[in-house]
C-alpha positions in Angstrom: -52.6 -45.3 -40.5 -52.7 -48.9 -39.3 -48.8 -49.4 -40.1 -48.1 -46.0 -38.3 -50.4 -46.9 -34.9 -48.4 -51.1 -35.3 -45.1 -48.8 -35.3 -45.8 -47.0 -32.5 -46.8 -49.7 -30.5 -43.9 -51.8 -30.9 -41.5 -48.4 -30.2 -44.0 -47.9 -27.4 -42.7 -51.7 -26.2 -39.2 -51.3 -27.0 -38.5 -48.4 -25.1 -40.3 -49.8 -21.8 -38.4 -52.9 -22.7 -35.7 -50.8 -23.0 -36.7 -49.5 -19.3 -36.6 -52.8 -17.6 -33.2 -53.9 -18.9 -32.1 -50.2 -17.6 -33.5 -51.6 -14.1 -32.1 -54.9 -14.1 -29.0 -53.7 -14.4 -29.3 -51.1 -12.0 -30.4 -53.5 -9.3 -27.6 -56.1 -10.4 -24.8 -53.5 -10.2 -26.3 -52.7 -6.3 -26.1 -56.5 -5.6 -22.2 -57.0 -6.9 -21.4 -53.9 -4.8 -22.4 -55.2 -2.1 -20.8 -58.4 -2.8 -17.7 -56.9 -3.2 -18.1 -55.3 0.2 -18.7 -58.4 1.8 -16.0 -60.4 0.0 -13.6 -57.6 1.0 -14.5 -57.9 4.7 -14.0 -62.2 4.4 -10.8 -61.3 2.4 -9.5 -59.1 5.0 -10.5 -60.9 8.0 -9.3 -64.0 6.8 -5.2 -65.6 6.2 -5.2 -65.2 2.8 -2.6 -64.7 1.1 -2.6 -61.1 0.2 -1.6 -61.6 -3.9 -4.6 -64.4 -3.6 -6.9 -62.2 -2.7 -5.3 -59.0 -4.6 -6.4 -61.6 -7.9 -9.9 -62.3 -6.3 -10.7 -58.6 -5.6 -9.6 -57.9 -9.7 -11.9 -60.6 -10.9 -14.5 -59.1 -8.9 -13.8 -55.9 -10.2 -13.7 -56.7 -13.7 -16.9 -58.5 -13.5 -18.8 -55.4 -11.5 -17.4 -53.4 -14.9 -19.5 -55.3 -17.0 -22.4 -54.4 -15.3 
């Protein structure tokens, strides 16, 4: 009975640990979108040169991905 109640408490933790990574992540994905966005606007309102910041936009893509 005590190894079944230590079980359960430790899947009880898991699975709000479980929860909070879920969160993080949704809150870090928010924050690179709107980095992107922002990046875009410099990119585009800036004279950079378009394959320059064609390459930036892809890294910033690729890393958004990950999240």
């Amino acid at each position: 009975d005590s190894l079944v109640q230590s079980q359960a408490r430790e899947l009880s933790l898991q699975r709000q640990q479980i929860k909070d990574g879920h969160g993080i992540c949704v809150i870090s994905r928010q924050h690179m979108n709107t980095m992107i966005k922002a990046f875009e606007e410099l990119l585009q309102a800036s004279d950079v040169d378009c394959c320059v910041a064609e390459g930036f936009q892809e890294q910033l893509n690729q890393c958004a991905e990950l999240l």
